[in-house]
C-alpha positions in Angstrom: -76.1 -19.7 -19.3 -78.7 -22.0 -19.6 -80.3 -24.2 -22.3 -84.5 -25.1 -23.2 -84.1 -28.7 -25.1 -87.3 -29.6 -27.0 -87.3 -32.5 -28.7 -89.6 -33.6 -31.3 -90.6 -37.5 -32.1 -93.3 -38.3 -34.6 -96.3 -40.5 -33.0 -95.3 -44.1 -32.5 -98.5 -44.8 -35.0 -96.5 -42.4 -37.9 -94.2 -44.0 -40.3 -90.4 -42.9 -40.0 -89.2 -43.7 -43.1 -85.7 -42.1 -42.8 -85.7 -44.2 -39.4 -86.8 -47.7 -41.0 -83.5 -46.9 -43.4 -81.0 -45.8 -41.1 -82.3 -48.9 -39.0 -82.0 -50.9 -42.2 -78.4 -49.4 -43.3 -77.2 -50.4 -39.3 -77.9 -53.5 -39.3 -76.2 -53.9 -42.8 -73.1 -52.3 -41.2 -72.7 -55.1 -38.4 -74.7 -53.7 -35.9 -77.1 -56.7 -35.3 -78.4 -55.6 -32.1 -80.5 -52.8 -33.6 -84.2 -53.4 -34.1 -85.3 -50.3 -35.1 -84.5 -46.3 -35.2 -87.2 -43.2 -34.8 -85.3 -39.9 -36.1 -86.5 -36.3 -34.7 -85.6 -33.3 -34.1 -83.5 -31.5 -30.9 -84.0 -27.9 -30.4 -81.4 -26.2 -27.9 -82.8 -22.6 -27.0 -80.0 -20.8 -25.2 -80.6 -18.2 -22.4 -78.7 -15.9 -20.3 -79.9 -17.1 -17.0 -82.4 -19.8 -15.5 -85.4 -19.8 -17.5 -88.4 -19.3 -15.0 -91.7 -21.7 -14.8 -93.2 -18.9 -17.1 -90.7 -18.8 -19.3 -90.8 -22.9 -19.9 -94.6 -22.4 -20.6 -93.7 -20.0 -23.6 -91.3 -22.5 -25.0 -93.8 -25.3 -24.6 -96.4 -23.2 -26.2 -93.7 -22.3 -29.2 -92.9 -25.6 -29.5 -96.7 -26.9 -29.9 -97.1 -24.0 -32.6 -93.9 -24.1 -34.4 -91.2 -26.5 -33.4 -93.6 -29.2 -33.9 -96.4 -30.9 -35.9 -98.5 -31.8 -33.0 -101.0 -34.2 -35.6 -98.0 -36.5 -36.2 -95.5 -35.1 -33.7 -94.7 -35.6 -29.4 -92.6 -33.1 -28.1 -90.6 -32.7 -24.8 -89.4 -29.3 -23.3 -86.8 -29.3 -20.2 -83.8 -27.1 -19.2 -80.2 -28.4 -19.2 -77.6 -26.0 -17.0 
């Protein structure tokens, strides 16, 4: 079995609120090194075999139509097993 991960980032130009306050709530928790947190989203599309080249392209176009917000969002699509 093999896995598609896309992950989704908003734009570095978007605000990430929930980052800025997890960023925030680390560094009140001791962890000084910390200078800042984006949050996205991981999507891990299972499949019984080793997606082909085509198949890939079908998740990327998925993922540019309904995984992700392409005006605020970056996304990344590659196979794990």
């Amino acid at each position: 079995m093999a896995k598609i991960i896309v992950e989704v980032m908003l734009k570095d130009e978007i605000l990430d609120p929930q980052g800025q306050a997890v960023s925030a709530a680390m560094v009140r928790l001791g962890f000084n090194f910390v200078t800042g947190v984006r949050q996205g989203k991981r999507f891990e599309i299972s499949t019984a075999s080793t997606p082909t080249s085509d198949q890939v392209k079908e998740i990327e176009k998925a993922a540019e139509t309904l995984l992700a917000n392409t005006v605020i969002e970056n996304f990344t699509v590659r196979v794990e097993g």
